[in-house]
DRENDO-1510 file (C-alpha; in Angstrom, 1 decimal, always signed):
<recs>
REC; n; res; u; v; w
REC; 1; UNK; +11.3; +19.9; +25.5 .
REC; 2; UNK; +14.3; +21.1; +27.6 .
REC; 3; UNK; +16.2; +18.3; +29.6 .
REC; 4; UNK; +18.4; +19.5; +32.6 .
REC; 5; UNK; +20.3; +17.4; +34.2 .
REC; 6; UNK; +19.9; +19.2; +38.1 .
REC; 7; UNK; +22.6; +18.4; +40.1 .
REC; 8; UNK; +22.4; +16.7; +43.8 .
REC; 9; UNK; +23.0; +17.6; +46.9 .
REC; 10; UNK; +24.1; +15.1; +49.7 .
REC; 11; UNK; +22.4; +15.9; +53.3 .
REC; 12; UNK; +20.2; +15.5; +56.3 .
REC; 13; UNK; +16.3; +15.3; +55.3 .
REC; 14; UNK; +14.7; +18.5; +56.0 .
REC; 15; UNK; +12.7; +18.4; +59.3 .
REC; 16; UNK; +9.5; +20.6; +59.8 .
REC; 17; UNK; +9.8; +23.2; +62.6 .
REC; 18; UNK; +6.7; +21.9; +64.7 .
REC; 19; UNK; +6.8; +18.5; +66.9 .
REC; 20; UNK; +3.4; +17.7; +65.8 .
REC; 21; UNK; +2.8; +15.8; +62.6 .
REC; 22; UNK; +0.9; +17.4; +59.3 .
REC; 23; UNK; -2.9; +16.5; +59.8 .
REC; 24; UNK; -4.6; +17.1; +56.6 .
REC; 25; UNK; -8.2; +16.7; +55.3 .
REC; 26; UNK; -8.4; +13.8; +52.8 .
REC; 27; UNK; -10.6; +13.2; +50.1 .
REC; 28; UNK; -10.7; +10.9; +46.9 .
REC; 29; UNK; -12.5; +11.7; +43.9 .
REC; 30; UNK; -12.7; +10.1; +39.9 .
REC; 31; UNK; -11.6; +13.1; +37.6 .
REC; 32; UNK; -14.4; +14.6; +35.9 .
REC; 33; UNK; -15.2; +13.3; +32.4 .
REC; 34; UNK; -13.5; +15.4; +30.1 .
REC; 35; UNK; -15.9; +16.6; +26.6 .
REC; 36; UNK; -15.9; +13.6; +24.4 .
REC; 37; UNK; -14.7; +11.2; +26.9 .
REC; 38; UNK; -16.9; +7.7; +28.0 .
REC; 39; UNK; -18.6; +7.8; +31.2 .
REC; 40; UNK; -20.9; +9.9; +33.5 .
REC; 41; UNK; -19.6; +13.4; +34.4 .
REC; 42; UNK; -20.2; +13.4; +38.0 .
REC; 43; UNK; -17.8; +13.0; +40.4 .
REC; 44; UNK; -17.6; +10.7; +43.0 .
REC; 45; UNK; -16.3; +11.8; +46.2 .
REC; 46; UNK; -15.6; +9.9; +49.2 .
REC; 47; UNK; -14.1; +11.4; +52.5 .
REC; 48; UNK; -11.0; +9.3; +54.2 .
REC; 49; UNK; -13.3; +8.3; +56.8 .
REC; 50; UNK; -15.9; +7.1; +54.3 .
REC; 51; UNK; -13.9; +5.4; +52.7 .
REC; 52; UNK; -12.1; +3.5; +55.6 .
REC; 53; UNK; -15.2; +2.2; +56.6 .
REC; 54; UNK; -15.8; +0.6; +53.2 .
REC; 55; UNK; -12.8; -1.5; +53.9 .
REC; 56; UNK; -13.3; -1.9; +57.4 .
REC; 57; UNK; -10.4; -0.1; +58.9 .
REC; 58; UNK; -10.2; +2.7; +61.1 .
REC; 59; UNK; -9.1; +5.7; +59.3 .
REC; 60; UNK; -6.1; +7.9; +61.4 .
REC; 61; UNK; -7.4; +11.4; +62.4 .
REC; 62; UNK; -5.4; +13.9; +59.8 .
REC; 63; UNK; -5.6; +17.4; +61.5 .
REC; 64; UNK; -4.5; +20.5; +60.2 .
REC; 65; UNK; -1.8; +22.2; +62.2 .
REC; 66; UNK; -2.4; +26.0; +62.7 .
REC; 67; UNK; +1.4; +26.4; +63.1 .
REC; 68; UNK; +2.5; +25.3; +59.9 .
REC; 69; UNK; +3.2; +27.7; +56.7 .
REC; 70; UNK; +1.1; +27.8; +53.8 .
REC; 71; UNK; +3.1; +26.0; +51.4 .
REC; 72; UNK; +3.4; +22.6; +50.9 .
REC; 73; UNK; +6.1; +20.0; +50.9 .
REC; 74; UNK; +5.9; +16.9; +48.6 .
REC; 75; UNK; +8.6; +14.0; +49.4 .
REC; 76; UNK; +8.2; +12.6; +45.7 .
REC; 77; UNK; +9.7; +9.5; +45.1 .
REC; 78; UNK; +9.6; +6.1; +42.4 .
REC; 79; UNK; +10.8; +3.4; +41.4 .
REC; 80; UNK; +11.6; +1.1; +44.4 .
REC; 81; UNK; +11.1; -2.3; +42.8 .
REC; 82; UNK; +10.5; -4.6; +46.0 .
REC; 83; UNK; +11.0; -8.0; +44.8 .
REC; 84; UNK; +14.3; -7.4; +42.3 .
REC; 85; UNK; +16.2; -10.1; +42.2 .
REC; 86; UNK; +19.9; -10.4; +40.7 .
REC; 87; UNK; +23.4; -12.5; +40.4 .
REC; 88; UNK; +23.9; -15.6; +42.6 .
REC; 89; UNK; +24.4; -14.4; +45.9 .
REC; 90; UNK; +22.9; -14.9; +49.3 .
REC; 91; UNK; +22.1; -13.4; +52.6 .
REC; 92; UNK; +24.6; -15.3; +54.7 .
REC; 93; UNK; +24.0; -17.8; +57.5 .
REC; 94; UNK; +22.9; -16.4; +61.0 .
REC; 95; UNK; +22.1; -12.9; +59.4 .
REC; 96; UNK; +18.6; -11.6; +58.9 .
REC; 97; UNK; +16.9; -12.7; +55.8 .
REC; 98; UNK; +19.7; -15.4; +55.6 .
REC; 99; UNK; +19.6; -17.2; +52.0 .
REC; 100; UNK; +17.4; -14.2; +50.7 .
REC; 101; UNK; +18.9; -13.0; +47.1 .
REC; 102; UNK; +21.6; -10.4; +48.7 .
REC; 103; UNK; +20.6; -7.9; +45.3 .
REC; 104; UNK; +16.8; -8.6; +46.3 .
REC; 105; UNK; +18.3; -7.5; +50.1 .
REC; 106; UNK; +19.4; -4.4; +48.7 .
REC; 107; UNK; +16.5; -3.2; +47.5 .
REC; 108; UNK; +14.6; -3.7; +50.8 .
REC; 109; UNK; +17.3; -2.2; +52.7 .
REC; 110; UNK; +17.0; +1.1; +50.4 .
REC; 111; UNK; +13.1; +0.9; +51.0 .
REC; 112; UNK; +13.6; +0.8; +55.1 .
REC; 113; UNK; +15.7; +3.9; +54.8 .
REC; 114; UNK; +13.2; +5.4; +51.8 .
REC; 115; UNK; +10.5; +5.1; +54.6 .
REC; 116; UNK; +12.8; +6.1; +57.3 .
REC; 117; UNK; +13.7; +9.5; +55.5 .
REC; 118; UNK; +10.1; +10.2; +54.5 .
REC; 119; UNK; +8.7; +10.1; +58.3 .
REC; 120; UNK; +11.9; +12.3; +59.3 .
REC; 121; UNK; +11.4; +15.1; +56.7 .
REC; 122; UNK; +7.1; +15.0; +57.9 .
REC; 123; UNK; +6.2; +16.4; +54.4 .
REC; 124; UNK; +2.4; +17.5; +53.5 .
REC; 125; UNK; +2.5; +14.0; +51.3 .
REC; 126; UNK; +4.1; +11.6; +50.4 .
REC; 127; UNK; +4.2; +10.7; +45.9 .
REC; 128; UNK; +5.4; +7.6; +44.6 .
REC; 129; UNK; +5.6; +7.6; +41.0 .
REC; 130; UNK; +5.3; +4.1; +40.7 .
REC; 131; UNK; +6.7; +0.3; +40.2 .
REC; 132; UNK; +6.6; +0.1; +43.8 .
REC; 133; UNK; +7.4; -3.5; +43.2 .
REC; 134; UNK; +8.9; -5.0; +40.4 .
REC; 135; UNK; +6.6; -7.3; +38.9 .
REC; 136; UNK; +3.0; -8.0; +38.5 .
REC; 137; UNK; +3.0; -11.0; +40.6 .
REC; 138; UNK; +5.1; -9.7; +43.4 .
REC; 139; UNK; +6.2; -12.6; +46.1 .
REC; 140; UNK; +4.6; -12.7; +49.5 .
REC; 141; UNK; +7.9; -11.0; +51.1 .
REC; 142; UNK; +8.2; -8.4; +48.6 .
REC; 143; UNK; +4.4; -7.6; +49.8 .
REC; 144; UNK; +4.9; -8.1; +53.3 .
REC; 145; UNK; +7.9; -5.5; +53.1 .
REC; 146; UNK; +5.8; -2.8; +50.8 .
REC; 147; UNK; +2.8; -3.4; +53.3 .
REC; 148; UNK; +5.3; -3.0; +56.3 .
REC; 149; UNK; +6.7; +0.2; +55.0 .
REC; 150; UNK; +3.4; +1.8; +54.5 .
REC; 151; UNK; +1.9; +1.1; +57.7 .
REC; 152; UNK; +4.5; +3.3; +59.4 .
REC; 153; UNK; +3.7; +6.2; +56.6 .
REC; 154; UNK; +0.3; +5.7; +58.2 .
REC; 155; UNK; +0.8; +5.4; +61.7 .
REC; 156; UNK; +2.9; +8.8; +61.7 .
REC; 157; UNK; +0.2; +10.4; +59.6 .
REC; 158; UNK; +1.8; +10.9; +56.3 .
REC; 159; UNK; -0.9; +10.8; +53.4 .
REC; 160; UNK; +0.7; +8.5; +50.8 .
REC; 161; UNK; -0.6; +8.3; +47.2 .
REC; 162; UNK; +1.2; +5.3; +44.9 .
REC; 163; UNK; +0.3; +5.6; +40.8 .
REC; 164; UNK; +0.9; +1.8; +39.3 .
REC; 165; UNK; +3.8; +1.7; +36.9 .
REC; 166; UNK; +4.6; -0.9; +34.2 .
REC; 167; UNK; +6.2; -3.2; +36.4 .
REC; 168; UNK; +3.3; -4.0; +38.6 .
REC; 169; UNK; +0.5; -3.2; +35.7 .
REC; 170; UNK; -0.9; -7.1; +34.5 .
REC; 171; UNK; -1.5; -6.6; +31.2 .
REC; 172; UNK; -4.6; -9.1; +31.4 .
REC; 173; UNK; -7.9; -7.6; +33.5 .
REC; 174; UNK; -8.2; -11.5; +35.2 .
REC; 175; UNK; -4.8; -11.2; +36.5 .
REC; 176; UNK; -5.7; -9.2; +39.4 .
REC; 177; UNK; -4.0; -5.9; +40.4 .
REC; 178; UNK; -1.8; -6.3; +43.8 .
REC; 179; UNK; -2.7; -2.8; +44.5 .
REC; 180; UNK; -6.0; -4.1; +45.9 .
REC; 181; UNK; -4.2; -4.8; +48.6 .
REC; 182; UNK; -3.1; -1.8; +49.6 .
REC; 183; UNK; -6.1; +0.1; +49.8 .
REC; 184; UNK; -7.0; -1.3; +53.1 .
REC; 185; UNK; -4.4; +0.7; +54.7 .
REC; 186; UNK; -5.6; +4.2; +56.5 .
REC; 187; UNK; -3.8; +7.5; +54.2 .
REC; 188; UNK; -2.6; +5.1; +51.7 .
REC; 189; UNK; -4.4; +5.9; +48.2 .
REC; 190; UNK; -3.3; +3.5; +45.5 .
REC; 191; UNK; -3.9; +4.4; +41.9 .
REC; 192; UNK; -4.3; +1.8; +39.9 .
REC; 193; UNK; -7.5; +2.6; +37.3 .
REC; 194; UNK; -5.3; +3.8; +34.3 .
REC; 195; UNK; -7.5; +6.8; +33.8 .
REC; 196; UNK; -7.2; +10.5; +35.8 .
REC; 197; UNK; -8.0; +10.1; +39.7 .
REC; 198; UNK; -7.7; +12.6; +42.3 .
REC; 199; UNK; -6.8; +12.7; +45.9 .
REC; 200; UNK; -7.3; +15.9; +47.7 .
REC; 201; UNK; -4.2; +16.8; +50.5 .
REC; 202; UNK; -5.4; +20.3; +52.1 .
REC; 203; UNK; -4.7; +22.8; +49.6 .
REC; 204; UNK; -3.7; +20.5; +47.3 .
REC; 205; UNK; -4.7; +18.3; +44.7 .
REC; 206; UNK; -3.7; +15.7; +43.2 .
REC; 207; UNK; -4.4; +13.8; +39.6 .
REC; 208; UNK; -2.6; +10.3; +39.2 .
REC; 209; UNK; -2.4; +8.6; +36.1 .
REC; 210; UNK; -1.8; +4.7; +36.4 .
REC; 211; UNK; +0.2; +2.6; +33.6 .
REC; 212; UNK; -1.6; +1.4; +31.1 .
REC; 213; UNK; -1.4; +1.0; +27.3 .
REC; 214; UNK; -3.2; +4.1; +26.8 .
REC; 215; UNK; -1.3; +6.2; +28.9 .
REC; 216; UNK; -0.3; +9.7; +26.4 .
REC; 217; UNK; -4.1; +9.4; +26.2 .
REC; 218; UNK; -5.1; +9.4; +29.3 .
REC; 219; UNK; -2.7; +11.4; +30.7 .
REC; 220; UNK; -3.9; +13.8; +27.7 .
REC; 221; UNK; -7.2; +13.6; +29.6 .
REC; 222; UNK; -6.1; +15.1; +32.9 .
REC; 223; UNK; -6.5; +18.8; +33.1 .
REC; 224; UNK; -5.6; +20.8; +36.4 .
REC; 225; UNK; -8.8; +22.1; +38.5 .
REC; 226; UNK; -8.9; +25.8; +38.2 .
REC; 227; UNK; -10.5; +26.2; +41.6 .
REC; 228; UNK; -7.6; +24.1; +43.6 .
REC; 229; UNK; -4.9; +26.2; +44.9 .
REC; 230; UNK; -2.2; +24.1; +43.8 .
REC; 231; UNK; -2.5; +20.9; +41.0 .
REC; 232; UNK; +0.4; +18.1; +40.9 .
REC; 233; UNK; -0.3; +15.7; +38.2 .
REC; 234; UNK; +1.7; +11.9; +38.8 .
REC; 235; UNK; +2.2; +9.5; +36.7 .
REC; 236; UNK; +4.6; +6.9; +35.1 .
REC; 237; UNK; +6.3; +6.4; +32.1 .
REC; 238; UNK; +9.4; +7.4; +28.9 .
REC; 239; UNK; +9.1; +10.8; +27.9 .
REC; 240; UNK; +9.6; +10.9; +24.1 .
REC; 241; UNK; +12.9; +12.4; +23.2 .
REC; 242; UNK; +14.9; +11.2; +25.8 .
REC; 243; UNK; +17.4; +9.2; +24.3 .
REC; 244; UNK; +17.5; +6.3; +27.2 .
REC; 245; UNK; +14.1; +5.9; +26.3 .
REC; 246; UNK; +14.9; +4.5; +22.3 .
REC; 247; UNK; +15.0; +1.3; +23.4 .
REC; 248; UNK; +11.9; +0.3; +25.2 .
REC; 249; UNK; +11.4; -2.3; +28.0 .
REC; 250; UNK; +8.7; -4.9; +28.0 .
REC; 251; UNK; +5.4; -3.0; +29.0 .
REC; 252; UNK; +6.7; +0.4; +28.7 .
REC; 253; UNK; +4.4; +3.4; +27.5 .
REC; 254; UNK; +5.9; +6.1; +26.3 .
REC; 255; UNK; +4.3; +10.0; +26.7 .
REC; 256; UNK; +4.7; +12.9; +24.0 .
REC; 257; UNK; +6.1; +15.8; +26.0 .
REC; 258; UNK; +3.5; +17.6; +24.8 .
REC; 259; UNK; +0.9; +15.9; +27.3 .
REC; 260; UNK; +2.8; +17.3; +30.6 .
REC; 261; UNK; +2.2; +20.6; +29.7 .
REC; 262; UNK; -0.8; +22.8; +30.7 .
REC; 263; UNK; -0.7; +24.7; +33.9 .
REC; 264; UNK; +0.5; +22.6; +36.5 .
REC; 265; UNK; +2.1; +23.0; +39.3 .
REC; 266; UNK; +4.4; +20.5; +39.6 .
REC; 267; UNK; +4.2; +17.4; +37.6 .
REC; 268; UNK; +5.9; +13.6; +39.2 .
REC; 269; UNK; +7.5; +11.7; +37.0 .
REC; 270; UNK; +8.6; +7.8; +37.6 .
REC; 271; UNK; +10.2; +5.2; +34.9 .
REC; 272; UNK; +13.8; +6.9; +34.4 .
REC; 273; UNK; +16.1; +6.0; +37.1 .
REC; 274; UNK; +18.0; +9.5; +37.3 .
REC; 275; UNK; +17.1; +12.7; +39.2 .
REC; 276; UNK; +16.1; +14.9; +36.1 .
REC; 277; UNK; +14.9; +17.7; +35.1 .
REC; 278; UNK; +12.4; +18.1; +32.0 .
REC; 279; UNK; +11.5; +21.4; +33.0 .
REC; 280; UNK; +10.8; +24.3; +35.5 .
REC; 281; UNK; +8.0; +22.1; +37.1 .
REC; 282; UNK; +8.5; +18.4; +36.1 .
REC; 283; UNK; +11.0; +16.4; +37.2 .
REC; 284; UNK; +11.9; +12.5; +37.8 .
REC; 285; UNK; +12.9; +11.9; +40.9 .
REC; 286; UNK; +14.6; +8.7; +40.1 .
REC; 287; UNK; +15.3; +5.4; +42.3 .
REC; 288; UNK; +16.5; +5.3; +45.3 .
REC; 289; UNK; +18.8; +1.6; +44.1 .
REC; 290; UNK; +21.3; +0.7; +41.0 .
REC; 291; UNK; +19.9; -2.0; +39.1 .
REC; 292; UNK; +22.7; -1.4; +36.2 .
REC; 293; UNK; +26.0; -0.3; +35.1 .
REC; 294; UNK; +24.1; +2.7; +33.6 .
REC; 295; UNK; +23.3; +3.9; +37.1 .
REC; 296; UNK; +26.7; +3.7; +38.2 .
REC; 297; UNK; +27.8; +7.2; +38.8 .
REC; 298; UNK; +23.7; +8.3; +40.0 .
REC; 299; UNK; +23.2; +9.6; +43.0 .
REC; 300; UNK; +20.0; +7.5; +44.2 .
REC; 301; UNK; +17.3; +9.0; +46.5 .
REC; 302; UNK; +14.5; +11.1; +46.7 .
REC; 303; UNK; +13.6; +14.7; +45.8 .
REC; 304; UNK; +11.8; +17.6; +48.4 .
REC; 305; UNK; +9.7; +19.5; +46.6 .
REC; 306; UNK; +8.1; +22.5; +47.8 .
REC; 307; UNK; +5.1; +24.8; +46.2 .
REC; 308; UNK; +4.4; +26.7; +45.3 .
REC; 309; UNK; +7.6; +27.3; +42.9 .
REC; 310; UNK; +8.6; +24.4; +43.1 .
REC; 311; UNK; +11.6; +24.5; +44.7 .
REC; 312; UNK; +13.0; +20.5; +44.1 .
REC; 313; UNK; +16.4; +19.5; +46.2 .
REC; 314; UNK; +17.2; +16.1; +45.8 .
REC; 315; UNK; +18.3; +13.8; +49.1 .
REC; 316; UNK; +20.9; +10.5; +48.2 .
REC; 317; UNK; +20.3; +7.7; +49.9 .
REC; 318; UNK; +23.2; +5.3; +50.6 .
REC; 319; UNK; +22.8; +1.9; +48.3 .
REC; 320; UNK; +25.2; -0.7; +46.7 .
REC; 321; UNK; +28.1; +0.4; +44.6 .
REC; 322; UNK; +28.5; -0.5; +40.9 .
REC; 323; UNK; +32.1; +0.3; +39.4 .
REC; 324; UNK; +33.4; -0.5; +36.0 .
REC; 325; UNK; +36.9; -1.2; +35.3 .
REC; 326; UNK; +38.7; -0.6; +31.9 .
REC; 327; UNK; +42.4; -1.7; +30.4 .
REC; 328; UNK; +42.8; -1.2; +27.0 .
REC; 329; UNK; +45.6; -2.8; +25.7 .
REC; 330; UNK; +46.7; -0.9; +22.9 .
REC; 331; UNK; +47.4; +2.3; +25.5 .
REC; 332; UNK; +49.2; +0.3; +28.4 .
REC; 333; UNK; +51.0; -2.0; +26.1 .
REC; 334; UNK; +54.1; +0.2; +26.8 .
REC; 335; UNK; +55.9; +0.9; +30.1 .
REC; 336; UNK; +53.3; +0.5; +31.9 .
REC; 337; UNK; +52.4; -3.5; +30.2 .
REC; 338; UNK; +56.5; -4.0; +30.5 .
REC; 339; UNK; +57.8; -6.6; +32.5 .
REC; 340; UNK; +54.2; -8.2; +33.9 .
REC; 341; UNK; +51.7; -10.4; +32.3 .
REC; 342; UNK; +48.3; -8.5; +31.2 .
REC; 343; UNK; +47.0; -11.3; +33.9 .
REC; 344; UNK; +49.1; -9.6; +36.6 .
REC; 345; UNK; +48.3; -5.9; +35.2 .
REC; 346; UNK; +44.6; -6.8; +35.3 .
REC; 347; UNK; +45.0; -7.8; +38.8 .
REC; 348; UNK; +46.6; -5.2; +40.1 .
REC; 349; UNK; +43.4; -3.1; +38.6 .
REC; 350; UNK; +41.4; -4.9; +40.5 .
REC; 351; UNK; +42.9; -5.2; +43.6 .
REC; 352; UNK; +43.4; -1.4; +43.4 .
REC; 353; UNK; +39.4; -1.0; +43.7 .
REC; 354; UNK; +38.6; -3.2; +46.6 .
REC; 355; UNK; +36.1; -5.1; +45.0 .
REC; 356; UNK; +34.5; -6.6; +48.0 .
REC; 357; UNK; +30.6; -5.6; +48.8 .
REC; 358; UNK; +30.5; -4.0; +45.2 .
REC; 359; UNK; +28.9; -5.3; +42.2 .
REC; 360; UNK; +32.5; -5.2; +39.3 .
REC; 361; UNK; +32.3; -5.1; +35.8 .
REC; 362; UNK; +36.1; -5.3; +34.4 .
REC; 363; UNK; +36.8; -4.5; +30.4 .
REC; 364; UNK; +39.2; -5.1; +28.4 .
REC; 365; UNK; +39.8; -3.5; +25.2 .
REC; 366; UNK; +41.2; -4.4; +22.2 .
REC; 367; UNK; +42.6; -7.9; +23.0 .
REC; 368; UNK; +43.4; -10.2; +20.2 .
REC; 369; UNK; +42.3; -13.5; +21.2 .
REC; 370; UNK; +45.5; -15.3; +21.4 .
REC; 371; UNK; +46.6; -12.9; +24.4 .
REC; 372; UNK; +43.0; -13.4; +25.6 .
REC; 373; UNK; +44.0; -17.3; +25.9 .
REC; 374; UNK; +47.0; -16.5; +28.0 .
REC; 375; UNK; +44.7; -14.4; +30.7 .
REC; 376; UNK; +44.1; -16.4; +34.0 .
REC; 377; UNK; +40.6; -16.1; +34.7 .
REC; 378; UNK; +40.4; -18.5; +37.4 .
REC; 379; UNK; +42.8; -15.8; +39.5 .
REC; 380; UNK; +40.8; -12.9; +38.5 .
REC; 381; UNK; +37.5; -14.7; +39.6 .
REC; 382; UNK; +39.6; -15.6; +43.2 .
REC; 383; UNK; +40.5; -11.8; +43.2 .
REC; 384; UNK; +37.3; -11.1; +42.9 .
REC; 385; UNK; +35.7; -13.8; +45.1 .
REC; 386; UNK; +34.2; -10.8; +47.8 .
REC; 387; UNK; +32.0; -8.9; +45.2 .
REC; 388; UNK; +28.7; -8.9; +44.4 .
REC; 389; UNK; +29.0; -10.1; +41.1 .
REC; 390; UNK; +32.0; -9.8; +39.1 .
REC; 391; UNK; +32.1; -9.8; +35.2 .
REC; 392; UNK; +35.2; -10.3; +33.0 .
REC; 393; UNK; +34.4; -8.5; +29.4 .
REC; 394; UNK; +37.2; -8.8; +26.8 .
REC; 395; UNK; +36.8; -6.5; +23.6 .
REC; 396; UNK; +38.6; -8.4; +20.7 .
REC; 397; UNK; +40.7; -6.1; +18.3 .
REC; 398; UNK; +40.8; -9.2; +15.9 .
REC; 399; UNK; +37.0; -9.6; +14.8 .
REC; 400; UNK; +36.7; -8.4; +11.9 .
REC; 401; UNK; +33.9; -9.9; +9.0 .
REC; 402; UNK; +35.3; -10.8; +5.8 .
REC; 403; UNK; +33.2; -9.4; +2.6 .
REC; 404; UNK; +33.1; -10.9; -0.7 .
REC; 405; UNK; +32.5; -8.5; -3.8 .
REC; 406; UNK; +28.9; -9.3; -5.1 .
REC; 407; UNK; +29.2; -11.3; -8.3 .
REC; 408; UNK; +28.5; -9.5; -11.5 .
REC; 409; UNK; +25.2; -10.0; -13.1 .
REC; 410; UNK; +24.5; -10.1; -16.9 .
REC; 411; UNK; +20.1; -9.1; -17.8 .
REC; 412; UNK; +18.0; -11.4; -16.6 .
REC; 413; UNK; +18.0; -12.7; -20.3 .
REC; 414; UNK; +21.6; -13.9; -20.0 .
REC; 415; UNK; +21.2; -15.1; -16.9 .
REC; 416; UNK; +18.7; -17.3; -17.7 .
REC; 417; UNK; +20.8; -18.5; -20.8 .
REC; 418; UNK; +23.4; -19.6; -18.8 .
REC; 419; UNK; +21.1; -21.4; -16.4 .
REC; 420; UNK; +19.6; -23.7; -19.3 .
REC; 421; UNK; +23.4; -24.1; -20.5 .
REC; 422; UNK; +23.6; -26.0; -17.6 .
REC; 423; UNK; +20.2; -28.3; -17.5 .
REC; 424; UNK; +20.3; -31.6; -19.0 .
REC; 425; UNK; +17.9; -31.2; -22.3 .
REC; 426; UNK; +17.0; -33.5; -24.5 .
REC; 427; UNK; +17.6; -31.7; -28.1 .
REC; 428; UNK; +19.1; -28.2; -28.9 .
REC; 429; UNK; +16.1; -27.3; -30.1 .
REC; 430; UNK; +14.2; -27.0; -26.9 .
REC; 431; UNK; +17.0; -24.6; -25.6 .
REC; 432; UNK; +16.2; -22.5; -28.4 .
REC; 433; UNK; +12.7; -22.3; -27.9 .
REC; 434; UNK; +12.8; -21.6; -24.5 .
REC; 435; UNK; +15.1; -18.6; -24.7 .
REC; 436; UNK; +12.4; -17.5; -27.9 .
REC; 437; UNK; +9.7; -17.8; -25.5 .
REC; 438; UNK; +11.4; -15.9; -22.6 .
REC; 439; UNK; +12.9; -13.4; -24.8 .
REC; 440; UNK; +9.5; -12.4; -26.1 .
REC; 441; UNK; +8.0; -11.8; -22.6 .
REC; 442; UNK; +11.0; -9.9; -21.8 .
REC; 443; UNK; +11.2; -8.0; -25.0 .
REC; 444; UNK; +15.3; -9.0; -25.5 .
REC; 445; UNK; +16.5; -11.3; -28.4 .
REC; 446; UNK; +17.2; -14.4; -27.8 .
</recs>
């Protein structure tokens, strides 16, 4: 599997050319049962309309626009996690969402402008790769935002289709899926079956497979239709052989790279937070906020992707800034340690990075622990009073582990002469008939 890291590029959305909005022909179908599989082998299809009136809503009229070019352009995007919550901060006083989590702020902040950017750049369709929200029983604001966003996808006529990720996946059939929901909304097509589904967009169509704990499976299932013009397969989940993926999270299903291969033309990818490529055609697009210091230095957005190619450009969207700090001790013992206290020199770090707004991780390596007693935490802390979050991480150069030499062993004959050397018995003679006994099952003299 080849892993490129593609590099970002920091601008404006693309715009189309024409005023008008995409109007595209939707239609919704089950993938056809693949040889061997369960199930019936026809296919179910349902026009927008049709389907709209099933959930008593009044579908919006997608048109096609005789100006526009033949290809298509795909705003791909994952990972938002409405409803993440972090650190101890709050939305202050006379602000909106006063006493809302500030991190859970964050994220719907970078959602607003995730919507704003996809109704600028008026793609073909809109992809989200999924863990829209980031847990399986999201709270009533983190739905209230999702279901805010997508209504204006669907009031300027952008076809959106959301796979289910691990996040929002219950892992018991009674919980309930809170993707239910969102199939009441006109050009919104949740995926949520954990098998292939398809959504036809025009010229384009496109097989989502949901989370579930037979995803390489079911993802092995999907096969692109030879009659579509152009096939996009999403879905959402760790690519073996990507080391970030070695340790796994709760829920997390992992997919040989062997099942993303097979003639399509562009394959989604959610789960990994950074813009990525795993090859010509498949790419994560990755998340559009931090939610760790392993994010720091990610650009976070969305990627344009147009086909056929596909030519993928990724767009960064502004979100809170993580920065690590580190002063290791043995290196700026010398000049720059003389005269000042390792409180003062870890101050003047700090300082240096104006820590307010940002979420600040400072570390400090190898500290013995009697100079870690002499540092004024309560000063640092104060220092850092207008961050995020602020976390003080000493690494000691004194902890070592002490190993004793294994003790020598005699045969397990000797051994157990010594141990009866030690019991309290009776007469001699039942020592000596014990190590007779146990020397004959072992095959030693006694």
């Amino acid at each position: 599997m080849a892993r490129a890291m593609a590099s970002s590029s920091i601008s404006q959305p693309p715009t189309s050319s024409s005023s008008r909005q995409p109007k595209l022909a939707i239609t919704r179908a089950t993938a056809p049962t693949l040889p061997g599989c369960c199930g019936s082998t026809s296919t179910i299809v349902a026009t927008g309309r049709e389907r709209a009136a099933r959930n008593r809503v009044s579908p919006p009229e997608f048109l096609i626009d005789p100006g526009r070019s033949p290809s298509v352009k795909i705003f791909h995007c994952a990972d938002t996690h409405l409803g993440y919550r972090a650190y101890s901060r709050h939305v202050p006083e006379g602000e909106p969402d006063a006493g809302l989590n500030l991190r859970e702020a964050d994220v719907y902040a970078a959602w607003d402008r995730l919507i704003a950017a996809a109704i600028a750049a008026k793609p073909d369709v809109v992809i989200h790769a999924g863990d829209l929200f980031d847990r399986v029983r999201p709270s009533n604001r983190a739905i209230d935002r999702a279901l805010e966003g997508l209504h204006q996808l669907s009031q300027a006529r952008v076809p959106t289709i959301i796979v289910a990720g691990n996040h929002e996946t219950p892992r018991l059939r009674e919980t309930g899926h809170v993707f239910r929901l969102l199939r009441r909304i006109p050009g919104i097509h949740p995926l949520f079956a954990g098998k292939p589904e398809q959504v036809t967009v025009g010229d384009l169509l496109v097989t989502g497979v949901a989370h579930s704990g037979q995803l390489a499976e079911r993802v092995g299932e999907a096969r692109p239709d030879p009659d579509a013009k152009l096939n996009l397969l999403v879905t959402h989940g760790a690519v073996s052989g990507i080391k970030e993926f070695r340790n796994s999270e709760l829920n997390q299903a992992a997919l040989p790279d062997a099942t993303l291969q097979g003639g399509w033309d562009y394959v989604a990818l959610g789960h990994y937070h950074e813009f990525t490529a795993l090859g010509h055609n498949t790419w994560y697009c990755g998340s559009n906020e931090r939610f760790s210091f392993s994010e720091e230095k990610e650009p976070k957005g969305y990627a344009m992707v147009e086909l056929p190619g596909p030519q993928v450009e990724h767009y960064e969207i502004t979100c809170r800034q993580f920065v690590t700090l580190s002063y290791d001790c043995q290196d700026k013992a010398g000049a720059d340690g003389a005269g000042s206290s390792l409180t003062e020199r870890l101050l003047t770090q700090l300082e240096a990075t104006a820590p307010d707004d940002k979420v600040i991780r400072q570390r400090v390596w190898n500290i013995s622990r009697e100079e870690w007693s002499t540092v004024d935490r309560r000063a640092l802390l104060q220092a850092a009073r207008g961050a995020i979050n602020y976390a003080l991480n000493p690494e000691f150069s004194d902890t070592t582990v002490e190993l004793q030499a294994a003790p020598e062993l005699g045969t397990l004959l000797e051994e157990f002469r010594d141990y009866l050397a030690g019991q309290p018995l009776q007469k001699p003679a039942e020592r000596d008939w014990l190590l007779e006994q146990v020397a004959e099952l072992l095959g030693g003299k006694p």
